[in-house]
N, C-alpha and C positions, 0 to 999 in steps of 0.2 A: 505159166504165170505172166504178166502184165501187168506193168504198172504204171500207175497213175499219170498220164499224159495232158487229159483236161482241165479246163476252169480256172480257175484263179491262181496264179503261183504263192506258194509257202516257201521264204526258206526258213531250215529248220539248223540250230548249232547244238549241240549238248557240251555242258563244262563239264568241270571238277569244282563244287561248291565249295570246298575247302580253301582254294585258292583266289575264288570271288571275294565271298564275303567273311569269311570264320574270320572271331575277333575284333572285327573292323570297328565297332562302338568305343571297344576296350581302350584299340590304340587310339583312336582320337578323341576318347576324354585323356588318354597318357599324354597325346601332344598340346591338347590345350590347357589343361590343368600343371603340367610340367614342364612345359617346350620340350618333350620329346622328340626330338629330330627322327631317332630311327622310329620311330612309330610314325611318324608323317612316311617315313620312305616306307619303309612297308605298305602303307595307305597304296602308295603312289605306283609299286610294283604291283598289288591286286590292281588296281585300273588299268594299268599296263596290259596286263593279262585279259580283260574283260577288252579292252579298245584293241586286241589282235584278233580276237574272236570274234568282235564289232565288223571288223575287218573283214573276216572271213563271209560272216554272216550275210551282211549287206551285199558285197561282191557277188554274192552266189545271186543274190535277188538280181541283183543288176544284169547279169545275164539273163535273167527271165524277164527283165521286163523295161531295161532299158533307162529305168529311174533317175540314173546320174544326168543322162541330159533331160530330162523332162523338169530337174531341178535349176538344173543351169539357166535352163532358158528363163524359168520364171523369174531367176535372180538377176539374170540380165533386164528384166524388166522392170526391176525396181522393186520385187517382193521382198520380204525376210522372212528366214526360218523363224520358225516357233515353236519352242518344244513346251508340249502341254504335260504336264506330269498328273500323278493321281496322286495328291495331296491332303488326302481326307482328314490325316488328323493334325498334322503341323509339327506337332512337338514329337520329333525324330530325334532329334539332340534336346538333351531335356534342360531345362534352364536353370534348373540349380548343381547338378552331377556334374552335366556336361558328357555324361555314358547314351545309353540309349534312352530313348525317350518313351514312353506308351504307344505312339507311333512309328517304332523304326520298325517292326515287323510286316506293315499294313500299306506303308506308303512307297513310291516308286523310290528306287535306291541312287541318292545324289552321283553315287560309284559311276554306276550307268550311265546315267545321263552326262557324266563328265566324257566315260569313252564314247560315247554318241556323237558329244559333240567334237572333241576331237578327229573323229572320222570325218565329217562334214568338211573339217579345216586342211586338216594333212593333205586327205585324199580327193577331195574335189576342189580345192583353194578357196575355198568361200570365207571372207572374214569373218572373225567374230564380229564385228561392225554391223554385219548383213546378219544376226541370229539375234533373237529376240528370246524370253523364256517367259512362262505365264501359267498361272493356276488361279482357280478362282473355286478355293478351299471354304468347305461351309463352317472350317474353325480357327481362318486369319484371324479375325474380329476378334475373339476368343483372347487366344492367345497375346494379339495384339499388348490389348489389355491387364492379359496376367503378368504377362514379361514387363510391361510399364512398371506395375507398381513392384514388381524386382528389382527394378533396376535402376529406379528412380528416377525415371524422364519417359518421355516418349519414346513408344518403340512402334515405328508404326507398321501395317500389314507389311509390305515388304518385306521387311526386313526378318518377319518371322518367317518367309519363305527364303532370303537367305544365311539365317542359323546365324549371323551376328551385327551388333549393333554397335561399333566402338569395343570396348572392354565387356561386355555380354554379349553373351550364347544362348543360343537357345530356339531351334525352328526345322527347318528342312533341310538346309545343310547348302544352299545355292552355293556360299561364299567359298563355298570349301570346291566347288566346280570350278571356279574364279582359279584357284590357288593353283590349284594340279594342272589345268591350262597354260597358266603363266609359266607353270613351273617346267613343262616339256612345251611350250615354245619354242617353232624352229629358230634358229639367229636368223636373221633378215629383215624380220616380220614385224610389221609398226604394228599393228592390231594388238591390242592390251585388252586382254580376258577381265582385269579389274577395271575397268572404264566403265563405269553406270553402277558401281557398287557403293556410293555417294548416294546418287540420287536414289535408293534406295532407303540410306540409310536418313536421309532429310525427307523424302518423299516430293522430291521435285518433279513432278510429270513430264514428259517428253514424246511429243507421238512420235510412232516407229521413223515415219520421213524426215524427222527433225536429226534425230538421234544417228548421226552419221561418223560420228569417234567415241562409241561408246556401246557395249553391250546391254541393253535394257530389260528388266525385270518388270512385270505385268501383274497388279492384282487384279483379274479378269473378271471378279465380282465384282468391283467398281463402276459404275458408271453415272454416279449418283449427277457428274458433269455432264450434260445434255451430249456434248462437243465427242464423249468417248466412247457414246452405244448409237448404231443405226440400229435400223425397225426393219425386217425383209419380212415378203408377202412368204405363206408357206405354201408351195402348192397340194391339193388334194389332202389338207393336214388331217392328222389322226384326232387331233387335243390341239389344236393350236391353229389360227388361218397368218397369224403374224408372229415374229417373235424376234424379241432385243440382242445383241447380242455386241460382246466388244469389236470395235475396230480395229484393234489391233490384230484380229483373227480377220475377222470378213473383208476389212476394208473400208473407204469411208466411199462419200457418194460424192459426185462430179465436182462441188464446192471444194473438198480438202485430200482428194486422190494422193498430193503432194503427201499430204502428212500420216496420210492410213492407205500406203499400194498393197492391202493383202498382204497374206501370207502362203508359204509351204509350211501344211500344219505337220509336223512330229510328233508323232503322240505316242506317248510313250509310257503306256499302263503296266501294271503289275497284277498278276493272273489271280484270282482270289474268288473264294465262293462268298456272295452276298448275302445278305439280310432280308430283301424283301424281290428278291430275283435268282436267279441260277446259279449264274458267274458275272463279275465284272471284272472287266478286260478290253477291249478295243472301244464297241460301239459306247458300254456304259461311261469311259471315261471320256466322250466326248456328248456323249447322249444326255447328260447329268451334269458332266463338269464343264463344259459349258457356257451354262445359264445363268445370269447373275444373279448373286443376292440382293446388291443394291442395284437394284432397277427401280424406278419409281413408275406409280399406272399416269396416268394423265391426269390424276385429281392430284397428282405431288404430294400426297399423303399416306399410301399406301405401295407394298412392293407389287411387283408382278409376279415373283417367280416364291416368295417367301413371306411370311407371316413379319419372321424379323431378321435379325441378323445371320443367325446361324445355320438352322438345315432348311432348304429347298422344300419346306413345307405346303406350296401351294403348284406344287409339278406332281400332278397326279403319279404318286408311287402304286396302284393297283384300282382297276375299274369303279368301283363307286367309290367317292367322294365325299365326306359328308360337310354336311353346312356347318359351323360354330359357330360358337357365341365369338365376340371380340375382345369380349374380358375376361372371361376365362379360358377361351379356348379350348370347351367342352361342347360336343354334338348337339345340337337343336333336333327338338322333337316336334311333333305337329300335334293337332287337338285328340290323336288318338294315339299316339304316344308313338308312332313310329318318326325314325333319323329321320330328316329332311337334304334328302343323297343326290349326287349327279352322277350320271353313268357314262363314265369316259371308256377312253381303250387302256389306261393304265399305263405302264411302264413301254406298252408295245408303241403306242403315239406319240408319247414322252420322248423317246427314245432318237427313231425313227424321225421325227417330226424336223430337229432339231441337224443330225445327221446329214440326213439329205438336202438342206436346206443349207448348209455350209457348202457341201459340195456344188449345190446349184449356183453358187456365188463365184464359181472357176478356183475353188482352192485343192490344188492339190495336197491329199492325206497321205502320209506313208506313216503306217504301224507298227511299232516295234514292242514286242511283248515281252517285258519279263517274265519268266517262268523257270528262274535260279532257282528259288525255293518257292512254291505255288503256296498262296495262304489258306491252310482250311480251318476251317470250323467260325472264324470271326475274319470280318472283314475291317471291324472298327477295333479303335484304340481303348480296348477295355480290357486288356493281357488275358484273353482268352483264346486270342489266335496262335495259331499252328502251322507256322512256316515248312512245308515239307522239302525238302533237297532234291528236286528233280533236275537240273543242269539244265534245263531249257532255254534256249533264245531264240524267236516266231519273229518273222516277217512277213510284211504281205501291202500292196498296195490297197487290196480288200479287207477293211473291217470284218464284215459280215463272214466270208470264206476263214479270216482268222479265229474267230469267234467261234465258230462251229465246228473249225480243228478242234481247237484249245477244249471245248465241253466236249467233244467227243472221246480226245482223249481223257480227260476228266474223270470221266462215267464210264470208263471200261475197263474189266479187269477181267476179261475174256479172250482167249484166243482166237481171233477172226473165224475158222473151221469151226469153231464151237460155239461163236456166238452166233451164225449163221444157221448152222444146226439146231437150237433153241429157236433159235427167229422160226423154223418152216414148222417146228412142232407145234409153239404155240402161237403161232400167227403173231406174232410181234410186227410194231413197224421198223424198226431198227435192231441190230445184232449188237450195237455200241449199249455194254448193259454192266451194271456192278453185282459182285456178291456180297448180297448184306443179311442183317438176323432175321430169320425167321420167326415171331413166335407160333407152338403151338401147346396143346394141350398137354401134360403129362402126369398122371394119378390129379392129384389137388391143385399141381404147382403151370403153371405157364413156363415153361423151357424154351429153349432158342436152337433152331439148327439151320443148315444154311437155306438160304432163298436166289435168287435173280431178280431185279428189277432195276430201272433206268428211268430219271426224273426227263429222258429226253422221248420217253410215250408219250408227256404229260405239257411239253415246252412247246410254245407258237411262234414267240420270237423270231426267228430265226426265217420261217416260210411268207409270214408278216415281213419283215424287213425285205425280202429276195423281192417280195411283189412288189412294194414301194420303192426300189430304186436304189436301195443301200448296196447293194453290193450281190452277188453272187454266193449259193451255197458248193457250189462243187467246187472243189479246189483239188491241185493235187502238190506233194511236198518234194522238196529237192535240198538237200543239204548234205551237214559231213557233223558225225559223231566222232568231237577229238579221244575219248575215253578209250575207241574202239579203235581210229584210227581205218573204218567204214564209211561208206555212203550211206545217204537218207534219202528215202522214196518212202511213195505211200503206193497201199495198193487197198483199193475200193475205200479208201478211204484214213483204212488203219495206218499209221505210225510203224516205221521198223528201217533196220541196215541188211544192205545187201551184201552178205557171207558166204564166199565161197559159191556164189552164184544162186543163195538160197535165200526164201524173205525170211530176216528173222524180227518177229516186232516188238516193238518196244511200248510195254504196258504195265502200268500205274499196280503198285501194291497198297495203293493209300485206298481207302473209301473216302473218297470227298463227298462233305454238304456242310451245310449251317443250320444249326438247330433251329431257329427262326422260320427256315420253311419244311422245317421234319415233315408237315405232315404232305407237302407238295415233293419233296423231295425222296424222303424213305417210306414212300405210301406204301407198298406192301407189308411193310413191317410195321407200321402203328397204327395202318388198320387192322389186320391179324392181331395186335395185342389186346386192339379195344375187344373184339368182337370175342378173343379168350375171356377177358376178365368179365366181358355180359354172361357168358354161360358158366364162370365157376363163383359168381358174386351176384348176380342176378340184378347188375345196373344192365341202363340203355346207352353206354360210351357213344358206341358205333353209330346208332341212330343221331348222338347229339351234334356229334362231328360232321356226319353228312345233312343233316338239315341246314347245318350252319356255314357248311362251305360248299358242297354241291351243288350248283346255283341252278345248271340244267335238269337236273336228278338222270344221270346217264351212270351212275353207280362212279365217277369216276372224279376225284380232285386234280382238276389243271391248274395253270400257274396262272390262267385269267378268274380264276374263283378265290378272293382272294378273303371271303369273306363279307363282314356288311360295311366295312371301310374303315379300320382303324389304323391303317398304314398314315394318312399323312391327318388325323388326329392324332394320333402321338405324335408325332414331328413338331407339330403345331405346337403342343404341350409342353413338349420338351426345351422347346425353344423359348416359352415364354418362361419357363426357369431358367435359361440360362443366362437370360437379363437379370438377375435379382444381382450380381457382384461375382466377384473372385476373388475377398477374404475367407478365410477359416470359416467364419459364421455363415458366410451367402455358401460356401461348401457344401456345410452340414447342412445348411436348409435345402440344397438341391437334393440333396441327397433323399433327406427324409421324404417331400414331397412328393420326388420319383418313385419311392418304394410304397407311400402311399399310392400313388396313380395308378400302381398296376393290381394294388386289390382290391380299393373302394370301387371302383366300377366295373367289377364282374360281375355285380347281381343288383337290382334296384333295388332291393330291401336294405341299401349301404351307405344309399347317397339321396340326397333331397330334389337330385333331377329323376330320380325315378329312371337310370339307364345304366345301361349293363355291357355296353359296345366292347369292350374287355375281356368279356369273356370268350371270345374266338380267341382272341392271341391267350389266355388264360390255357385254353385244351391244348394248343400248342407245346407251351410251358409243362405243365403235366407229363405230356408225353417225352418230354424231355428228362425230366426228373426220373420216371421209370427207365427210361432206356439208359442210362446213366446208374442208375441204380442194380441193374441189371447184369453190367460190367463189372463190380466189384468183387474185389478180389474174394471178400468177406462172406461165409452165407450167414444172415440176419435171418429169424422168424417176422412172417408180415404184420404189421400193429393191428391189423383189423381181420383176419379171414385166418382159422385155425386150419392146424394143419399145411398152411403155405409159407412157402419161403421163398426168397431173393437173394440174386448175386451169383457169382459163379454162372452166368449162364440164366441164371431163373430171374423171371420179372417178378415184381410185387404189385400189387392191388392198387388198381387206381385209387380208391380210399386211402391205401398209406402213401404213394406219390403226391396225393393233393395233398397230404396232412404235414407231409414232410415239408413241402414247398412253401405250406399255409406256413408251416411253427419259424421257419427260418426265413423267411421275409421278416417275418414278425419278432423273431429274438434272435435269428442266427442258427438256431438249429432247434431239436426235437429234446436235447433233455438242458440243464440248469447248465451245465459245468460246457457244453457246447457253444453256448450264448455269446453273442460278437459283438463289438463296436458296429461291425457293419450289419445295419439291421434297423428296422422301426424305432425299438425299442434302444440301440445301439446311442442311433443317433439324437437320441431324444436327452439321453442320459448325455452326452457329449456336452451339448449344447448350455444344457440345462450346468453342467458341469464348470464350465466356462464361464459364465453368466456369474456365478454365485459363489465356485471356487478354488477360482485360478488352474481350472484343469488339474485338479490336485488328482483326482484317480486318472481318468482317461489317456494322461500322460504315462499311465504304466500299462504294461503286457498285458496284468491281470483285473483290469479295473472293473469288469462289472463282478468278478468274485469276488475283491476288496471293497469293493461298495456295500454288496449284502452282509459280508462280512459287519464292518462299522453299522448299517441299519439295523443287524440284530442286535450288536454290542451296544447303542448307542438310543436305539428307539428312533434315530433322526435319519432323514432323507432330505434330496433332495427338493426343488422347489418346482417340479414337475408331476402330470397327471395324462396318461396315454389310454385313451380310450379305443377297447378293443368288445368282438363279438361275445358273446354268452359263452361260458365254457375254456376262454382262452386266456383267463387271467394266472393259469396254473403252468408248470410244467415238472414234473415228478411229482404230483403229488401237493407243491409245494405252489404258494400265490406268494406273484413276484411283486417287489417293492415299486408302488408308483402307478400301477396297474387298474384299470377300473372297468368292470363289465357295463356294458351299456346298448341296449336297442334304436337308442334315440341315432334318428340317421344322420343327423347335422353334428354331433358328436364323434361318430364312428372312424376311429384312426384319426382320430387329431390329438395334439399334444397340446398342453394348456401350461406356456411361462407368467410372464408378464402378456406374452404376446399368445395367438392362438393360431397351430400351424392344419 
């Protein structure tokens, strides 16, 4: 045995999550809603415990690679650190609780970044004067906003990055980095961790040079001031030959060096399976997070990187592109009705582009990975995500080498000997592979037993990045698992502690992915399902799937087929709802809107543009519904194909996954007494509700029961009219109040108040 000696250094710590993070929301809505003292100190002993580990961690790296002074020197130079966090959804502390927010499961953990930066301070003396912090979140704006009319004055981005404005809460939690700082300050030390927590809170700008008694907070999506973004050349770019980017990262140019010297970028991501890629983690949270929102193009009318304010909608998320209109933000067709597309490289030159081009600027990166609890299933704030408890903390001055650990490990729930041995049987390129469902055939029904398969056959990423200059893929690991009280090496690439003189390794009992790329990611299992339900139902699944995403016809979906390009049309879309406000009513109208968006445009018999670009991510969806279906604990007869069943192991008929997915979009579920607020119809009643009376039902549990309830008793309804396909005005049997069948496409899923949605 031999292990791992080349390529890039990792080091690797494994915790006790328990002692990291459990509870941590709890005590610090206990400490700010009550002045909880011990719940602050408990806070303060978990970070204690992350910043010894911090400790541990880094030290180990620095033996490999010598980091401590390669920072020093830059600092001596007049640089400052910069810790970049992944910020995606903001509201981590929620601003009316004051508990967790939608985003505390998704976004990098304040905890962290506190012991991070106290390791910078303690152990290499660097002031907090010399550290900068910065995210450029595609839902500051957002929140900005919501938290304003909370709280009744301005709150501006900042300050939603650091979680208080004066007497409100509510954001990322910076300020609470501020506190724990101050609060284990050595005596001696003039550096005040709270110094730039003002200019946050007023939004008084200070570039890094200026800012020399004060720690300064960065909306890095700003640059709307000429003075805050340079322009660098990219070389040999993927998507891009120039691109914007803050000064307070890259630096400014010969004119204002004084007031923008670079930075040492910190980045400091949180491991997580994505929506419209693999994983993001090192490259994506610099690859993405980035690029600003408010960038203007040269016409000063338009962004560069974004439609508007909120998501990076014009950063090619997946190779073709398509054109929109500008007002509604719907795909343009040409005189024979095909998109009007541009064929980028997608997320690999997005990525990649951006990356390399910071470093080409002399910044040095060093990465530091959360992987306490790896997020799967959902990467965004929509409490669908699935924090798993793996104890991990990655280092690496290579992105790209960390990156390729982190999925590797990810996607393996193989013992090295046995994933090597699969590898030579069935010619695989890699042994790093998951066990996932198989389906197959059994009497009537579609059954599940196990399978092998690995989204990293299917990933480019990674050999794309090594060519351009990102970093390196071989790595090898070096660390100490405190659990065990072992060392950590790697051997041909695998994860494990050396026991007793034996490798023992350390592998993932989670199957990580995100539903979003089912069909890229769990492709042997939903293709096997389509190609079951064509031979016991007699559709063409399989066939529709690979026409639609197979772009070579190599029999095989990669993560550059991504479709005909509805990645950043929805972005687009989505963004142009989330201008409409942030009261109750702009709510309910995103809401409905969104839930219309994802079913009028799966077929052009639905919509008056005559497209159907929806329907890729629709078979997505689908296949999601079945494999979810599939799981249940319950076995149900299938709505459409006798003789079959679901659940327990058995999938159901893509006819009853769509019908399932169609009724509850549409009312919330498949029969009367299922039916939700959250839904087409949900929301329609809500509003409508509101409008006309005073939320007299939707303010209770049961309001659309008591609603039909009073329409039968009463003959009266409300002053709404939701227009849906042929057939779908019923559910038991029974046609629902408000409901109107209708063919007419300009009608189809609109709701009719005063106004017409």
């Amino acid at each position: 045995m031999k292990i791992d000696t080349d390529g890039s250094p990792i080091s690797l710590v494994r915790i006790d999550t328990e002692k990291a993070y459990s509870d941590l929301y709890t005590l610090l809505q206990s400490y700010i809603n009550s002045n909880d003292l011990s719940a602050w100190e408990q806070i303060k002993a978990k970070i204690d415990y992350l910043y010894s580990n911090m400790t541990l961690l880094l030290d180990t790296l620095d033996q490999e690679t010598d980091f401590k002074s390669l920072v020093l020197c830059q600092i001596a130079e007049g640089k400052k650190l910069l810790f970049k966090v992944n910020g995606v959804g903001i509201n981590v502390i929620d601003g009316i609780t004051h508990g967790a927010g939608n985003a505390a499961p998704i976004c990098s953990q304040w905890p962290f970044v506190a012991a991070l930066m106290r390791y910078f301070h303690d152990s290499l003396n660097i002031s907090y004067y010399q550290m900068t912090f910065g995210e450029a979140s595609t839902s500051a704006q957002l929140f900005a906003t919501t938290y304003s009319a909370l709280a009744g004055r301005t709150i501006t981005c900042e300050s939603t990055l650091e979680g208080r404005n004066g007497n409100f809460y509510g954001g990322f939690g910076f300020y609470f980095v501020r506190k724990y700082l101050s609060d284990r300050h050595p005596s001696g030390h003039t550096d005040d961790p709270m110094n730039g927590y003002e200019n946050s809170v007023t939004g008084e700008y200070l570039p890094p040079g200026r800012a020399n008694d004060r720690l300064m907070l960065y909306d890095l999506n700003n640059i709307y001031s000429a003075d805050r973004g340079r322009t660098i050349k990219v070389t040999n770019g993927g998507n891009y030959d120039e691109l914007t980017i803050h000064k307070a990262v890259i630096g400014g140019d010969d004119t204002d060096k004084a007031d923008y010297p670079g930075c040492i970028l910190i980045n400091t991501p949180i491991l997580k399976m994505h929506a419209q890629d693999l994983i993001t983690n090192a490259i994506k949270n610099l690859g993405i997070g980035l690029y600003p929102s408010y960038c203007l193009e040269q016409d000063n009318k338009t962004f560069k990187y974004s439609h508007y304010t909120t998501f990076k909608s014009k950063l090619p998320h997946s190779p073709w592109v398509m054109e929109l209109d500008e007002k509604t933000m719907l795909p343009i067709t040409d005189e024979n009705g095909d998109y009007i597309r541009t064929k980028t490289l997608g997320f690999l030159g997005t990525q990649c582009d951006i990356v390399r081009s910071v470093r080409e600027q002399g910044i040095l990166i060093l990465n530091i990975s959360d992987a306490i609890h790896i997020v799967n299933i959902s990467h965004n704030p929509d409490g669908l995500s699935k924090p798993i408890p793996e104890g991990l903390m990655f280092a690496s001055l290579d992105p790209l080498a960390l990156d390729y650990c982190c999925a590797r490990y990810c996607n393996n729930q193989l013992p090295l000997m046995d994933g090597k041995a699969l590898m030579k049987k069935y010619n695989w390129p890699t042994e790093f592979v998951q066990i996932v469902p198989l389906p197959y055939i059994s009497d009537h029904n579609i059954a599940t037993t196990t399978g092998y398969d690995s989204p990293l056959f299917r990933y480019y990423l990674f050999d794309y990045a090594e060519q351009h200059g990102v970093g390196k893929k071989q790595y090898y690991v070096t660390g100490y698992d405190t659990l065990t009280d072992t060392p950590f090496v790697s051997l041909d690439g695998h994860l494990g502690r050396i026991e007793n003189r034996y490798f023992n390794e350390l592998i993932t009992n989670t199957l990580y992915y995100n539903p979003t790329t089912l069909i890229h990611h769990l492709q042997l299992t939903i293709l096997s399902y389509a190609k079951c339900n064509d031979i016991l139902t007699g559709t063409s699944i399989y066939n529709e799937i690979m026409n639609l995403f197979d772009e070579n016809k190599d029999g095989v979906i990669d993560y550059e087929e991504k479709g005909r390009g509805y990645d950043n049309a929805m972005l687009a879309y989505l963004s142009k709802l989330l201008e409409t406000g942030t009261s109750k009513k702009d709510s309910i109208k995103y809401n409905f809107l969104t839930s219309q968006y994802f079913i009028k445009y799966i077929d052009k018999d639905w919509n008056l543009q005559n497209i159907d670009f929806l329907k890729d991510f629709s078979l997505i969806t689908i296949a999601n519904i079945a494999y979810e279906l599939s799981k249940s604990e319950d076995l149900s007869p299938d709505l459409f194909i006798s003789n079959m069943s679901y659940g327990q192991g058995l999938w159901p008929s893509w006819q009853t996954a769509f019908y399932i997915w169609w009724t509850t979009t549409l009312y919330g579920g498949i029969h009367r007494d299922q039916m939700s607020l959250n839904s087409l119809y949900g929301y329609a009643l809500q509003y409508a509700d509101m409008i006309s009376n005073n939320s007299q039902y939707s303010s209770h549990a049961n309001a659309i029961n008591d609603y039909f309830k009073d329409c039968t008793k009463t003959k009266k309804t409300l002053p709404f009219t939701l227009y849906v396909p042929k057939d779908y005005s019923m559910l038991d049997n029974i046609r629902i109040p408000n409901v109107v069948e209708t063919d007419d496409k300009e009608k189809l899923f609109t709701v009719v108040f005063e106004e017409v949605w």
